[in-house]
N, C-alpha and C positions, 0 to 999 in steps of 0.2 A: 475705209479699211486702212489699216497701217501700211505703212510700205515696210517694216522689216519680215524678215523670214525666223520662223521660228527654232531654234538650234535643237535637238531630241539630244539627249545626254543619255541616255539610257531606257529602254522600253521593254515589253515583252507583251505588247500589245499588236494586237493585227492593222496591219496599213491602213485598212482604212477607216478604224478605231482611231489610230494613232490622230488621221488629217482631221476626225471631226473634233479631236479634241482641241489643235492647234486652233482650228478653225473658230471653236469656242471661245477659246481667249482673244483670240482677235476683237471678235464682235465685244466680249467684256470689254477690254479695255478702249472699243469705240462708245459704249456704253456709260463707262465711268471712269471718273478721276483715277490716272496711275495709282495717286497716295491711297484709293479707297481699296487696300486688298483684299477687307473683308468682303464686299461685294462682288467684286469681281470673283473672289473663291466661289461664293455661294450663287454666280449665276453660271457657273459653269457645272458647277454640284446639278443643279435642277437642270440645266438642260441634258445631263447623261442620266441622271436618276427618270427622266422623261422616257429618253433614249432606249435605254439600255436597263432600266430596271431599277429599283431602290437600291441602298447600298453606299455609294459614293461618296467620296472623301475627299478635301481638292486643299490645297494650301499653297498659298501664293504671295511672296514676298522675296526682298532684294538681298536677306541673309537668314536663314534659318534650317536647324536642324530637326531630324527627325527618325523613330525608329518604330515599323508595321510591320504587318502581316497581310497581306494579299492575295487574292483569288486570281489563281495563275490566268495568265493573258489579259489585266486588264490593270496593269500597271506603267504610268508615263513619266517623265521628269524630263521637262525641258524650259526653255528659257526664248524671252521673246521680247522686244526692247531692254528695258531694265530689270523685268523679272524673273524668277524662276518659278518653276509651275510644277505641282506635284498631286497629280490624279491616280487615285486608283478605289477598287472595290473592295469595298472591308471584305476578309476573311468570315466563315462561320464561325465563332469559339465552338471548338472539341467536348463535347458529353463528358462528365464525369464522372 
């Protein structure tokens, strides 16, 4: 396991939603190469789409932006060695 602590910047996610996501990336990134953030995105996407349901959305890199809609309580963005980390559950689109 890493020895940093992971920084939460922003949530609206329940505690202990919040630690397994942390927790997530931890294991990623003992998993695989920092430089691989497509992976590490995509193993932290499977283990909450496991978790907690299909849906999942996760983007992880050391500069980037981004603009969503999410399914109240289940949005995170935090940061943990050199990355930031940005989980949440798509939104349903609105009926026509």
């Amino acid at each position: 396991m890493l020895e940093g602590k992971a920084r939460v910047q922003d949530t609206d996610m329940p505690a202990r939603m919040q630690a397994a996501a942390t927790s997530a990336a931890s294991r990623a990134l003992d998993l695989f190469d920092v430089a691989d953030c497509r992976a590490i995105a995509g193993h932290i996407k499977t283990e909450f789409d496991k978790r907690y349901g299909v849906g999942w959305q996760c983007v992880v890199g050391a500069n980037f932006g981004c603009f969503f809609t999410h399914t109240s309580g289940t949005f995170i963005y935090f940061s943990l060695e050199r990355l930031s980390f940005l989980l949440f559950k798509a939104a349903a689109a609105a009926a026509s």
